[in-house]
C-alpha positions, -999 to +999 in steps of 0.1 A: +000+000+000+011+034-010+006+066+008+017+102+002+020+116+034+045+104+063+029+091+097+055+111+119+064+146+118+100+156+118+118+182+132+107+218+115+133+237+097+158+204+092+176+197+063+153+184+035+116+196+057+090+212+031+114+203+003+093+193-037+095+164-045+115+153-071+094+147-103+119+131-123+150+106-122+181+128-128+203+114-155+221+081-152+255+089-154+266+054-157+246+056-193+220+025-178+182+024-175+163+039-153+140+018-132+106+035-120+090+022-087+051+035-078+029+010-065+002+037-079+016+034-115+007-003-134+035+003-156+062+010-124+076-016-100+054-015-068+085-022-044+124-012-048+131-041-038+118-059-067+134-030-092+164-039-075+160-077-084+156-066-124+187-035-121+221-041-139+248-028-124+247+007-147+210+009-144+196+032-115+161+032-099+143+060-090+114+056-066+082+081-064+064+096-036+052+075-012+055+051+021+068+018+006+065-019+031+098-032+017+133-049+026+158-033+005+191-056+003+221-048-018+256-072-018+286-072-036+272-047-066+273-010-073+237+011-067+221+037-079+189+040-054+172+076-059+139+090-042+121+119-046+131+133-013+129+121+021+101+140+035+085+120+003+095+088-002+097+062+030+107+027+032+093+008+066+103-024+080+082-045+106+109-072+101+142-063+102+157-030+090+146-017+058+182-011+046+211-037+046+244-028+021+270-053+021+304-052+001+287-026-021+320-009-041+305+025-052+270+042-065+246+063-044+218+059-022+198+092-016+160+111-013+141+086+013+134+083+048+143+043+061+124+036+090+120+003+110+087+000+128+095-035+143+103-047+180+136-065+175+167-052+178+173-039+143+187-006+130+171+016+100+204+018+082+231-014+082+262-002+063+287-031+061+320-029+043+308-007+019+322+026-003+289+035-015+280+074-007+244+079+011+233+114+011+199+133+021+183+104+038+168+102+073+171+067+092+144+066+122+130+048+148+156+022+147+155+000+182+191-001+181+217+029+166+194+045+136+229+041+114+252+010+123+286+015+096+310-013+104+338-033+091+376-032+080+364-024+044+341+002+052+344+031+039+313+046+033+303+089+025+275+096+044+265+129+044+234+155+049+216+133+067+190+128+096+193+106+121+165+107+144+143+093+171+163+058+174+161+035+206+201+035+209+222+062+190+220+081+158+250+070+142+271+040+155+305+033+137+323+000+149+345-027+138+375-009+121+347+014+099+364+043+083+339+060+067+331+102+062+306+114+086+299+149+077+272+177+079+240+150+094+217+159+120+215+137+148+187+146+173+160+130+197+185+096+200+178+077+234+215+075+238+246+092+216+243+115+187+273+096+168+291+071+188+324+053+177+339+023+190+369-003+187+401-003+175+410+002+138+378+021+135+387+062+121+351+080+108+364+113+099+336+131+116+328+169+104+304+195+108+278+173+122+250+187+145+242+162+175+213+176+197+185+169+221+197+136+224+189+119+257+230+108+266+259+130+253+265+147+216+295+123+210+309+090+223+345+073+216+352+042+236+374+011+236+404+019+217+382+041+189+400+070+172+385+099+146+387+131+133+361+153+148+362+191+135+338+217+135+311+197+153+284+209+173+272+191+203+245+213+221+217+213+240+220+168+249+207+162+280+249+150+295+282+162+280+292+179+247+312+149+244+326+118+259+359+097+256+376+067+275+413+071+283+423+042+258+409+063+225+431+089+201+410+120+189+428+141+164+426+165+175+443+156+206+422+162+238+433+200+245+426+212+211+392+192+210+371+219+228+383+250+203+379+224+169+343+220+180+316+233+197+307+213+228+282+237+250+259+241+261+249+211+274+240+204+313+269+187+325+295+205+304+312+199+271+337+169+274+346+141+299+370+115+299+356+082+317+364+047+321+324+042+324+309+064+297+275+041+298+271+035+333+239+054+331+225+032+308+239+000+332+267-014+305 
């Protein structure tokens, strides 16, 4: 079933809010078809999923306005997914998240809204070893992180998007993940705005706007490093930002505060603790 309208309103004044609609698939610069999905259209594919079943790998899809019941699953392939915009096009999941990119070497994924309505612990976005770029999307209502990037491989751009409302954090990069994290919105998260974890994982994180969210702006723990500059961690209902002794911002810890912004936020801008989630009993 197809709908126009979403069920749940987003922040006013975000990136991409009261944006048209895009009427028409851009050009394919790979030279490929482009595949139509609109489940209102007989001569479209009702699902992306099912556009993505007939797509070669220089075709692109490009999916109309509406709220789409789907699983959209990509592996070892390059994509070219296209909505009309994200405050227009939405792709829900009761089981499982309705995005999962593995080993995907390049393309784009951009223009809709992933959001998993399920009770399991699943994540809107799963991002695995992939160099893909996703851009202008919004991943909500996830029960764990909205956005999980992880593995050695990964290397993914994701940029100018929202990350909202998820059980867990926004964005969650872990498991040697290296990808770009730059210019997203990350707000009304039950935990971290971005949080990074484990060795051999380096996000270069930039100009990315974590607030309202109900832990800290920021998190780096066990043995994480990254590149945070000209972030701005405001108004979380914690710290600015928190790190564990064992993880290597750059820059390093004193030049941190005057990179970013970290304030205000109740408890101050940046901690250092062996127990960053001891409010959240881990």
């Amino acid at each position: 079933m197809v709908q126009v309208c979403m069920e749940r309103p987003y922040a006013p004044g975000s990136p991409g809010a009261g944006n048209e609609p895009l009427h028409e698939p851009p050009p394919n610069p790979k030279g490929g078809k482009t595949l139509i999905v609109d489940a209102r259209d007989p001569h479209a594919y009702l699902l992306p999923s099912a556009a993505l079943k007939d797509a070669g790998e220089s075709d692109q899809i490009f999916i109309r306005p509406g709220v789409y019941e789907d699983k959209v699953f990509m592996a070892d392939r390059p994509v070219r997914l296209i909505g009309a915009g994200r405050d227009h096009v939405q792709i829900y999941s009761r089981r499982g998240g309705p995005l999962y990119v593995q080993r995907v070497p390049g393309g784009i994924i951009t223009g809709i809204t992933f959001r998993y309505v399920g009770s399991d612990q699943h994540s809107a976005m799963n991002l695995l070893d992939s160099v893909c770029t996703v851009t202008q999307c919004r991943a909500t209502e996830g029960v764990l992180s909205g956005v999980v990037i992880y593995g050695p491989e990964a290397r993914t751009t994701f940029v100018d998007n929202e990350i909202c409302y998820n059980r867990e954090s926004g964005i969650f990069v872990f498991a040697g993940a290296q990808p770009r994290v730059a210019d997203n919105q990350c707000f009304g998260n039950h935990h971290f705005g971005l949080a990074v974890r484990d060795p051999g994982s380096h996000p270069e994180c930039v100009r990315n706007v974590c607030h309202a969210n109900m832990l800290s702006g920021i998190l780096l723990f066990h043995h994480a490093e990254a590149l945070l500059l000209g972030n701005t961690c405001r108004d979380n209902q914690h710290w600015g930002l928190v790190m564990t002794p064992d993880t290597h911002p750059t820059p390093s810890h004193e030049e941190l505060v005057s990179a970013n912004v970290f304030l205000p936020n109740p408890r101050g801008s940046l901690v250092v603790t062996e127990q960053p989630l001891a409010d959240i009993g881990r």
